[in-house]
TORRO-219460 format. One record per residue: residue in three letters; x, y, z of N, C-alpha, C, O in turn. Coordinates in pm, whole numbers, plus 50000, padded with zeros to 5 digits. Atoms other than C-alpha are relative to their C-alpha. Layout:
N
ALAXYZXYZXYZXYZ;...
This chain:
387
UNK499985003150143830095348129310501045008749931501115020849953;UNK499114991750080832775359329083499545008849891498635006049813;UNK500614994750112832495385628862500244996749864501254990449833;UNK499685008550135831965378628482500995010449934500785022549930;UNK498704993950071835155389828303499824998149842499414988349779;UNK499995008150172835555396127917501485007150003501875014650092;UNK498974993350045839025404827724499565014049874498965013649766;UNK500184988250067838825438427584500945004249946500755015649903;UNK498894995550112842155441827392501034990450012501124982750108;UNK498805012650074844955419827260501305008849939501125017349853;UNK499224995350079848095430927165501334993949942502184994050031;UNK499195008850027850675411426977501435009649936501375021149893;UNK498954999350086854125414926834500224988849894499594978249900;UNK499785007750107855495398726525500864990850064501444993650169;UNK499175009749905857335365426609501475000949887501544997349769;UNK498924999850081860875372226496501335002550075501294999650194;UNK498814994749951864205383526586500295016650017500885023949936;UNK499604987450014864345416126709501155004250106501065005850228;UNK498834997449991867905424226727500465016950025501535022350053;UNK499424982149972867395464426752499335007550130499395019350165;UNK500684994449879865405466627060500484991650107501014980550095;UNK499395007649850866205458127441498384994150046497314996149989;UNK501115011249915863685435127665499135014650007498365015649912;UNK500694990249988862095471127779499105005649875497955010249866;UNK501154991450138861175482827420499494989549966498314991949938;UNK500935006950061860035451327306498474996250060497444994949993;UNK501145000549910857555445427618498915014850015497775014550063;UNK500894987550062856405486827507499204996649896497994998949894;UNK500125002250145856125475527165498314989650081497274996150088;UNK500985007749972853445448127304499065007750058498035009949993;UNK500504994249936852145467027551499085011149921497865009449923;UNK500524990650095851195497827315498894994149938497764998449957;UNK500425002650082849975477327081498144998250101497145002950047;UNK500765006849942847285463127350499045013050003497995012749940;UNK500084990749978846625496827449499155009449904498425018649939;UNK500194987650155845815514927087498374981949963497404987049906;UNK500475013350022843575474027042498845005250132497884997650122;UNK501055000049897841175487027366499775014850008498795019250069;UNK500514987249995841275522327322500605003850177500155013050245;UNK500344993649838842195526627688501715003250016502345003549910;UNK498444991649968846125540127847500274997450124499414995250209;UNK499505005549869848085532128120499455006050122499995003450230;UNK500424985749873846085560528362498534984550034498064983150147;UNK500885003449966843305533028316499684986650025498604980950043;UNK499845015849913845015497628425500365002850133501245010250179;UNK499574996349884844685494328745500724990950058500534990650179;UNK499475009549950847095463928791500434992349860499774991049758;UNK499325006450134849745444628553500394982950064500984980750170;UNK499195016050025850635405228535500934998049933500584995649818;UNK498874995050090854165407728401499994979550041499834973450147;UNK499615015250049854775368028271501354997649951501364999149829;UNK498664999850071858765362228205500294984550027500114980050140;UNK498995018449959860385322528197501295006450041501575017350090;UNK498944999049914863465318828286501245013149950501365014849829;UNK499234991649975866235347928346500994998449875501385007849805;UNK498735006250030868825326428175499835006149860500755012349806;UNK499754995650161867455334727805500815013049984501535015649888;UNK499724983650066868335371927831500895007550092501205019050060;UNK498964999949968870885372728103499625012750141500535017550207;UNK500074992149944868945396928323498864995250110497754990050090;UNK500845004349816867585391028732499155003349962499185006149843;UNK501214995949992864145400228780499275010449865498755021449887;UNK500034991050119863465415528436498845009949974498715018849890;UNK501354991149973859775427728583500535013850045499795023650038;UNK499434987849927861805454428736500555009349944500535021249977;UNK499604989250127863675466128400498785004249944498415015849930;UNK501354997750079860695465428243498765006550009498195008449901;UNK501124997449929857765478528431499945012849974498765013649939;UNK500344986950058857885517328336500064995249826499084998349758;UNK500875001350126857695507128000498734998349928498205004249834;UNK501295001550045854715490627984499285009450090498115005950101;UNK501014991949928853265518428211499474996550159498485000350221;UNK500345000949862853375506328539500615003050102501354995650166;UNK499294994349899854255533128775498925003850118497925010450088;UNK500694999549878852655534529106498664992549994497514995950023;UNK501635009950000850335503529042500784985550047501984985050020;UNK500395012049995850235467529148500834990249856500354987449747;UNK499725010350060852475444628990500214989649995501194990750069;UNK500325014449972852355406228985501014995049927500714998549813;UNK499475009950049855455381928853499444989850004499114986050116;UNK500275012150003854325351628746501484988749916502224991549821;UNK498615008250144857145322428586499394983550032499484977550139;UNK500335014650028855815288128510501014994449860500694986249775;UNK499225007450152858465280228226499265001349865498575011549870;UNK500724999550123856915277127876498435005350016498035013949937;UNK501064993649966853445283928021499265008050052498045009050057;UNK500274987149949853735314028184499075008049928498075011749991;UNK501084987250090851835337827913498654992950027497664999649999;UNK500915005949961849345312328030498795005550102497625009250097;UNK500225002549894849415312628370499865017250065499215021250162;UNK500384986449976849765351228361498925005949959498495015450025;UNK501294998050039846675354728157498634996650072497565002850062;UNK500595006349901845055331728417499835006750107498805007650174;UNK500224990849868846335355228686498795010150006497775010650074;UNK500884989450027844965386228534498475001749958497885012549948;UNK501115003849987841715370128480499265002250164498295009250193;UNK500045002449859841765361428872499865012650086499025014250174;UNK500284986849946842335396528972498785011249996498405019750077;UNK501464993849991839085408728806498974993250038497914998750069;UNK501545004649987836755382028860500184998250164499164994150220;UNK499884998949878838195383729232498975015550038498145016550128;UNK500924983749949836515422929253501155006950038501155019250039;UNK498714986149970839905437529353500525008949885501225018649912;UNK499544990850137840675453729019498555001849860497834993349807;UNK500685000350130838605464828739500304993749867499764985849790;UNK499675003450137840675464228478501444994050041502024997950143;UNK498975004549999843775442128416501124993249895500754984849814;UNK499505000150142846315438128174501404986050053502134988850148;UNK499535010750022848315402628145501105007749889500815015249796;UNK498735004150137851755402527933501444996050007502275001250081;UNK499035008350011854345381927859501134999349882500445002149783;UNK498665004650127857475375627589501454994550081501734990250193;UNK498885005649954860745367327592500925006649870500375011649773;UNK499184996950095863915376227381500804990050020501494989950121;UNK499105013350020865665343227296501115001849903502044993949923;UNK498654994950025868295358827068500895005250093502065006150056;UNK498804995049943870035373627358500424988550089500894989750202;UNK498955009749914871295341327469500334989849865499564987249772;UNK499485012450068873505314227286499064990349978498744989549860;UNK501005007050033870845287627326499414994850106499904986950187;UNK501315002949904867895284027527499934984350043499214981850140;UNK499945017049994868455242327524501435003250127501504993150197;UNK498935001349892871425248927778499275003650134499504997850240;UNK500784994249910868985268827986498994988050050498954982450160;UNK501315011649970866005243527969500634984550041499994975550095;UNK499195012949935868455214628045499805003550168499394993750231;UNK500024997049856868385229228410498514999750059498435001950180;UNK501635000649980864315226428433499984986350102499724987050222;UNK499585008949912865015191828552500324995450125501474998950152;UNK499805000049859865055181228901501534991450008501854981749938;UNK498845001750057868685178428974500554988550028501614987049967;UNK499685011649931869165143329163499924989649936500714980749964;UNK500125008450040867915122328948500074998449823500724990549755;UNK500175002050104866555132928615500825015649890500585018249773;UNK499084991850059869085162928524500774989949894500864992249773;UNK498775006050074871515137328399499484992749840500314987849764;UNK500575003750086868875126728120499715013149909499565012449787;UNK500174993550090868355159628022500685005149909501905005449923;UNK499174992250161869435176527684499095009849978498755008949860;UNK501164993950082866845200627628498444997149974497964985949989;UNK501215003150042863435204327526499484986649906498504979349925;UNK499815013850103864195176527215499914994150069498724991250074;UNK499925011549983865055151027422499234995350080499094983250093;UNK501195004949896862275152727695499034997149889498764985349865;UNK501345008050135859465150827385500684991249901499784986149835;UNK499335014750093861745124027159499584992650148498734983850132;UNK500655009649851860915108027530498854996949989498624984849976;UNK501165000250011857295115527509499644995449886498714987349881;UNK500525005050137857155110527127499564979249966498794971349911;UNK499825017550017858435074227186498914993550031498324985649958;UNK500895007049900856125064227443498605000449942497754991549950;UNK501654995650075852975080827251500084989449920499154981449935;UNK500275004750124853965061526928500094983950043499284975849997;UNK500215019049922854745023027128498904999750064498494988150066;UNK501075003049930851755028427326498934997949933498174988849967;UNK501245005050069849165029927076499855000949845498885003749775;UNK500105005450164850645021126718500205010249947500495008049830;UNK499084988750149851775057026549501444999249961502194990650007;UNK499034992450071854455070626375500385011749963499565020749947;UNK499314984950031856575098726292499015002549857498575013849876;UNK500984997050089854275101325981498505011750053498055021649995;UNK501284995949927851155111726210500485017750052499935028550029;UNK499704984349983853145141626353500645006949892500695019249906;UNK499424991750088855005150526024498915007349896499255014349801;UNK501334995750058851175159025901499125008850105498245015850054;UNK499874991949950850595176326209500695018649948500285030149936;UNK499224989750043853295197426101500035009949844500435021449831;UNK500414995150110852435204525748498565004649973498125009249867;UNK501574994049994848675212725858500675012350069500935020349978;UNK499814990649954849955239926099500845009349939500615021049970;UNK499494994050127852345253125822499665010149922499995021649892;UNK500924995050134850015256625579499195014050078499005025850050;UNK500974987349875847885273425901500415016649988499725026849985;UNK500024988749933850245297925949500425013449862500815024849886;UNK499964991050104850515315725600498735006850017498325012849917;UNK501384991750010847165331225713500555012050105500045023250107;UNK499994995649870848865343626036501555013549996502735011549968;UNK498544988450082851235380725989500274994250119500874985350059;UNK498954995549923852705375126333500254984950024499834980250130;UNK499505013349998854165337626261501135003849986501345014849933;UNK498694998850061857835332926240499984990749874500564995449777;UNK499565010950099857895305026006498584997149892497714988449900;UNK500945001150090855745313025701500614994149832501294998449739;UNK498725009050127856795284525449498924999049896498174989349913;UNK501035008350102854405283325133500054986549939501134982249898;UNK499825010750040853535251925021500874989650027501554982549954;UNK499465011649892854785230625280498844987249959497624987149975;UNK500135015449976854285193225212500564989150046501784989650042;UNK500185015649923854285158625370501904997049941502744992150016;UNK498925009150034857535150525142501325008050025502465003550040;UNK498984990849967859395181625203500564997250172501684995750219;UNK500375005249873858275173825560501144994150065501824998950156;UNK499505015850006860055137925541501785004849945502594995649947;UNK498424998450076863725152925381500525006650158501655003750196;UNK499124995449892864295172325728500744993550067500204982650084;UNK499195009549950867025156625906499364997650165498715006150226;UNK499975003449869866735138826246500625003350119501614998050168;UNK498984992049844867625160426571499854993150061500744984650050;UNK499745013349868866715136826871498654991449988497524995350019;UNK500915011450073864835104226734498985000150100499234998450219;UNK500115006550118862275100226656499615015449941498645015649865;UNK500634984450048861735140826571500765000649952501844995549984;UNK499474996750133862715154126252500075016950032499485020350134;UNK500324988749947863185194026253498925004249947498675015949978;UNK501334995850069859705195226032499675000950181499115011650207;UNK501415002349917858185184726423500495012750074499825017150167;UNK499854992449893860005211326564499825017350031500435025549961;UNK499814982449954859375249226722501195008649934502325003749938;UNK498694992350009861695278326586500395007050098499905001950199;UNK499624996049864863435303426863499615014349938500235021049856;UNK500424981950028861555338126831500025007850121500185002250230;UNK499914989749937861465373227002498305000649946497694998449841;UNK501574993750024857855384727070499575000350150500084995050249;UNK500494996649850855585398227349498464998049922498305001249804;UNK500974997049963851845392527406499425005650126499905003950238;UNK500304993449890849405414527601498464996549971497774997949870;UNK501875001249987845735405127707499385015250101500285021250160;UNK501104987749912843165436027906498874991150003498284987049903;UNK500965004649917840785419228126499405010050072500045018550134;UNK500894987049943838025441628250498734992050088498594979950074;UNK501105004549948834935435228462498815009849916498865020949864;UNK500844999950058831575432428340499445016149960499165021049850;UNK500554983250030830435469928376501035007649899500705012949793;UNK498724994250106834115482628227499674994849863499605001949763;UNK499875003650128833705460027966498805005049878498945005649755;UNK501294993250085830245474527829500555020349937500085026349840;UNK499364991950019832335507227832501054999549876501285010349821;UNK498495001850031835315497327644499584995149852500045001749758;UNK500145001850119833745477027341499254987450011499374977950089;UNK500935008850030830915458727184500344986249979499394979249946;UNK499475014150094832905425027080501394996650123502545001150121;UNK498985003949873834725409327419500264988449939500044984749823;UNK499935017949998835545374527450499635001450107499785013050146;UNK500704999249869833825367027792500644984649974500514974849901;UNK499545018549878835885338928023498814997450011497765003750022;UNK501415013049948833675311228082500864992450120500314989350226;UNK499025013449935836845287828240501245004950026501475011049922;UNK498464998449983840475295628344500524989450135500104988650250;UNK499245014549911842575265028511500734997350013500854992649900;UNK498515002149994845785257928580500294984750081499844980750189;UNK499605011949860847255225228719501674997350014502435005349959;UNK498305005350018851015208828770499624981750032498974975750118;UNK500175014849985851095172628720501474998450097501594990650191;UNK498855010249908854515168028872500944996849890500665001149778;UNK499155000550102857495156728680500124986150034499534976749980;UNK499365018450046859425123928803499054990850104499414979250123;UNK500665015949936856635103829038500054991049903500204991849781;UNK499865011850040856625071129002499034991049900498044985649950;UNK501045007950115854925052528643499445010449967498245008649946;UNK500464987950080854325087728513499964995149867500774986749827;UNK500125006850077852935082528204500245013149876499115017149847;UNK500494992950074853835111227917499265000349923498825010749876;UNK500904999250082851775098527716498984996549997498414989849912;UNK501174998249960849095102527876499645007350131499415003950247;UNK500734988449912848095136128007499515005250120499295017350131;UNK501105001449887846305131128339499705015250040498585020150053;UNK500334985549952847065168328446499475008749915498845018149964;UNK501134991450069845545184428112498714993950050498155000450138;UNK500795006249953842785158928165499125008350112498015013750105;UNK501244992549874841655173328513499755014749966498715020350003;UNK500034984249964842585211828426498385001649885497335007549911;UNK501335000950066840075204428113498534993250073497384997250087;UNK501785004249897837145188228305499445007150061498225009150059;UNK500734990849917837205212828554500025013549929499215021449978;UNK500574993950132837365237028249498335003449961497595013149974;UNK501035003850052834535222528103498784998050057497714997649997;UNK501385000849844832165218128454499895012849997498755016949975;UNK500224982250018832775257728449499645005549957498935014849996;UNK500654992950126832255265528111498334996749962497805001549862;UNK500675009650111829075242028077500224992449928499054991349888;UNK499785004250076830125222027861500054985449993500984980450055;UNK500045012049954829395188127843500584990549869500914979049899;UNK499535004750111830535176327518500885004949912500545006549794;UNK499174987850066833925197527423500064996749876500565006149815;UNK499275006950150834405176627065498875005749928498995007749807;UNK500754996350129831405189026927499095019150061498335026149993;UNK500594989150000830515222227158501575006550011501545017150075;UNK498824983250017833975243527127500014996649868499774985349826;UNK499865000150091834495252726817501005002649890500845001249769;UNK498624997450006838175262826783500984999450092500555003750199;UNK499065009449892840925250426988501675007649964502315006049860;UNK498304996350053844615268727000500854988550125500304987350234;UNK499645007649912846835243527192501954999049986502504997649877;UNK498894998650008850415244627260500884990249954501114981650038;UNK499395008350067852515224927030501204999949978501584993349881;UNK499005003150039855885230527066500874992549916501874997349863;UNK499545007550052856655198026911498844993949942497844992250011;UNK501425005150093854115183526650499524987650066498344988350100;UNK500295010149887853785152926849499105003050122498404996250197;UNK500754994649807852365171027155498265001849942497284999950014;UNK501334994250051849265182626905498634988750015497444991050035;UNK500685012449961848015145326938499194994050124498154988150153;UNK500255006749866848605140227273498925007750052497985002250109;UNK501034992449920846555168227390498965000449911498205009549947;UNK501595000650037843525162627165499374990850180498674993150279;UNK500225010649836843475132927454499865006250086498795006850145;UNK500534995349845844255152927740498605009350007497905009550108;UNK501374990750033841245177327623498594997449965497675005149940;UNK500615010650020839305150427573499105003349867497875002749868;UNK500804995850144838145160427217499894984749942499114982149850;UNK500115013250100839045118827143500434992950157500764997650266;UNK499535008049852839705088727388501095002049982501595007349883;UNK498415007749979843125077127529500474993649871499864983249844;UNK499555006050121845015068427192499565001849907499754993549818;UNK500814996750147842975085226928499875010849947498975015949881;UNK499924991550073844515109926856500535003249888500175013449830;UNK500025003250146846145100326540498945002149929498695011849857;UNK501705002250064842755090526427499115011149977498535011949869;UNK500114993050028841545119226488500365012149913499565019049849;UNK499294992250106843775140526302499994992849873499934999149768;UNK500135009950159843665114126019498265009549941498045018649862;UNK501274993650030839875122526009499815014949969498625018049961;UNK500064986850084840465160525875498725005850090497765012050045;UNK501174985449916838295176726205500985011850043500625023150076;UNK499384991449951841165192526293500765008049892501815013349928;UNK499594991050135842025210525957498965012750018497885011850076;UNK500804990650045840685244225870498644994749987497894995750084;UNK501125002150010837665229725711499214989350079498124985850034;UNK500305009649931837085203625984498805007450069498425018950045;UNK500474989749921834765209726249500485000950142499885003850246;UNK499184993149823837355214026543501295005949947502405000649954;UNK498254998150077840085234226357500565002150147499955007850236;UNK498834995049939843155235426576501075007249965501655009049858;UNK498264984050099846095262226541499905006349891500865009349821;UNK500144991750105844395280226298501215010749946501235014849830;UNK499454994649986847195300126365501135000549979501865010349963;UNK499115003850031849615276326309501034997550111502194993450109;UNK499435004249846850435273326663501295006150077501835017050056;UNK498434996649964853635272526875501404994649899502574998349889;UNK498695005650087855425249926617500205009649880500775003849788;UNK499854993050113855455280126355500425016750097500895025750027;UNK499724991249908856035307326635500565001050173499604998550246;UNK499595009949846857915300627018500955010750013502085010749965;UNK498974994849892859175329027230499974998950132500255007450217;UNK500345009849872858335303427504499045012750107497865010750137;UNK500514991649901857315331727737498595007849923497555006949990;UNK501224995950066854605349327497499194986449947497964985749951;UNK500885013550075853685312927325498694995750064497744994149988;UNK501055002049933851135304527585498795004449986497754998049965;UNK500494988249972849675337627619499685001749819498695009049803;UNK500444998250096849365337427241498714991049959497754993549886;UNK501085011250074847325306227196498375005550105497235001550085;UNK501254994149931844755324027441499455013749944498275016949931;UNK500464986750079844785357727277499394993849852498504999749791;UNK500345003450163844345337626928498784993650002498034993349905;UNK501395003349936841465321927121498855009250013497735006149974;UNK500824987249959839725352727217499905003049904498725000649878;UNK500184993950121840225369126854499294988749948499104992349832;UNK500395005350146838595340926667498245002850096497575012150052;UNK501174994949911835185342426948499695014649973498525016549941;UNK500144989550026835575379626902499875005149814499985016949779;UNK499314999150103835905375326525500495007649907499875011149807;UNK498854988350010838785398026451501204984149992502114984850074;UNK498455011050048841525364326348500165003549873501244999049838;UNK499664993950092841265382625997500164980849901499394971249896;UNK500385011650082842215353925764500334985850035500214976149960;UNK500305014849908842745325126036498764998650066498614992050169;UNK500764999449910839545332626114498974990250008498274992949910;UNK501205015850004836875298626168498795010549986498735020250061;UNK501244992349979833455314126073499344994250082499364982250113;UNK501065001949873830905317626334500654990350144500014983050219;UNK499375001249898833275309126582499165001050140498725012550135;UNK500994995449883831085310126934500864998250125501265007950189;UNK499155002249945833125290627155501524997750014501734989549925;UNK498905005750005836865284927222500704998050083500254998850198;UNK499215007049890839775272627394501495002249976501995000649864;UNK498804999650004843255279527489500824993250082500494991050199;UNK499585008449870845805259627645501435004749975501805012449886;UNK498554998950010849485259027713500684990050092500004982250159;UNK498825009849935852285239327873501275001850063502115008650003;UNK498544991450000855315244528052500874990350080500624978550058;UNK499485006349921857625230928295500734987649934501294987949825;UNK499395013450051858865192028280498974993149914498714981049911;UNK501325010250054855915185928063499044999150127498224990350155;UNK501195001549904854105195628357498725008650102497945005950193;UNK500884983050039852195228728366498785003349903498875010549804;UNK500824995750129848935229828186499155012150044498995015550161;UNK500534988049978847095259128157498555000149867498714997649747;UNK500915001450099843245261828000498825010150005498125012250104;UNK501034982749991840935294027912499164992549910499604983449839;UNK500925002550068837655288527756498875013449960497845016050022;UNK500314985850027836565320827609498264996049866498164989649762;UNK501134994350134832685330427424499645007249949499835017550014;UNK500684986450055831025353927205498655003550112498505015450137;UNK501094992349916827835357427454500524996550142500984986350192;UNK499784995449843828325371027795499374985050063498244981550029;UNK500275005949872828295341228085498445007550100498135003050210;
């Protein structure tokens, strides 16, 4: 039997441009923060999950290797993980794995990225692509979801309307949230609608900005964690899958690989009815469009209802399934921390410490992320009472 794991500290950076620090201080800067957030010091991790995407943003090989005396890891156990966009995920996932395995007590997950030190990350993510066939389609992140957007909105009757209200709910979200990049007051629907058209049918309202930031999770086992502090988040679920990119009649718009990672989620957690037993949901939204699709894959609504759902105001603040309280990835995206944030922002609202994104009486929640060709999901299901 595995042991029961809770998160015992969180540590975030602000999502921005930081232009006066190198990859090393900014992954301190996180690190610290996590650190001073659990009360505990590098003498008392006994193992790190260093989460980086790809090389290309910041121009430097193996960057676990610059980096690793910074965050304090000298003569311990270190783990690379790189899943593309869902790494802070999939590294949070690791460092879960390592305690509820019994080989480590305590374990500390963290991830960022510095996307100012490259020209533009869309030259980089063009190469994600498998190179034989579907390289020659790529352009970037835009043009794989204007792909997905299409297919969502011909398949079951939306419009760019549906995600440009997406986008002005998570907006509004993230004026609650200090470590957002993109805190716009009084963002509306019509302001929304004036942004110009980057790769049809997305407007830049649907789209992610390019930030600098690091998140850090501390995973402890059950005995540590009674040590460490009264108010965990206790894993219930952690899942990872890869759907695959170009098989044949792939459908983007429609999920199959969130789908299973959530089920078997949800068989883990208990949970037999996620739409009305989680009670806050962070989900990776790069592109406001995606916020739809994965109500579906998460099965909070059927196949095609997720418009509908979002029409219906459950997924607003005062709903009763807020999503992105936080304001998500489309208001914050240093691809490599983004993941890893929507799980830490998970844990803080269960723990409730989200300050003024915070859902009252929060009990259960859920984090997910995404990465790859659109094909990387990643899903934590974190509670206030111990498993």
């Amino acid at each position: 039997m595995a042991n029961k794991v809770g998160v015992v500290g969180i540590g975030m950076t602000e999502n921005k441009s930081y232009w006066n620090l190198s990859i090393p201080a900014l992954y301190r800067k996180g690190a610290l923060s996590a650190y001073e957030d659990s009360g505990l010091g590098p003498a008392q991790i006994d193992a790190v999950v260093f989460g980086h995407s790809p090389e290309y943003f910041e121009g430097v090989n193996h960057p676990e290797k610059w980096c690793s005396e910074a965050v304090g890891v000298v003569n311990k156990p270190l783990f690379r993980i790189h899943t593309g966009g869902t790494v802070g995920g999939s590294a949070a996932i690791g460092a879960y794995y390592l305690v509820a395995s019994g080989e480590f007590d305590v374990v500390m997950a963290i991830s960022g990225n510095k996307l100012n030190e490259t020209s533009s990350a869309q030259i980089g993510l063009s190469t994600v692509y498998e190179p034989l066939i579907a390289r020659r389609m790529g352009a970037g992140a835009p043009s794989a979801v204007a792909l997905q957007a299409s297919a969502y909105y011909a398949k079951y009757g939306y419009d760019g309307e549906y995600s440009l209200k997406v986008a002005v709910k998570n907006r509004n979200n993230a004026m609650n949230n200090p470590y957002a990049q993109l805190r716009i007051p009084d963002y509306t629907l019509e302001g929304a609608r004036e942004t110009p058209v980057l790769s049809y049918p997305l407007r830049m309202a649907d789209m992610c900005p390019t930030s600098d930031a690091v998140c850090a999770m501390i995973f402890a086992r059950e005995d540590k964690v009674k040590e460490i502090t009264d108010k965990p988040a206790w894993v219930l679920a952690a899942v990872s899958t890869n759907e695959g990119v170009t098989y044949p009649d792939r459908d983007w718009a429609k999920p199959i690989g969130l789908r299973l990672a959530a089920d078997i989620a949800y068989e883990r957690a208990g949970i037999s009815n996620p739409r009305e037993e989680i009670d806050v949901a962070e989900v990776y939204d790069a592109f406001s469009v995606q916020e739809m699709i994965w109500y579906e894959g998460l099965n909070f609504c059927e196949w095609g209802e997720g418009g509908n759902l979002l029409e219906s105001g459950a997924t607003y603040m005062d709903g009763d399934l807020p999503v992105n309280p936080s304001g998500g990835v489309l208001c914050a995206n240093s691809i490599g921390a983004a993941a890893m944030f929507r799980k830490a922002e998970a844990a803080l609202q269960v723990m409730g410490r989200a300050g003024d994104r915070q859902v009252p009486g929060a009990q259960i929640s859920l984090g997910h992320g995404w990465g790859g060709g659109i094909q990387f999901h990643t899903v934590m299901i974190f509670s206030s009472n111990m498993p």
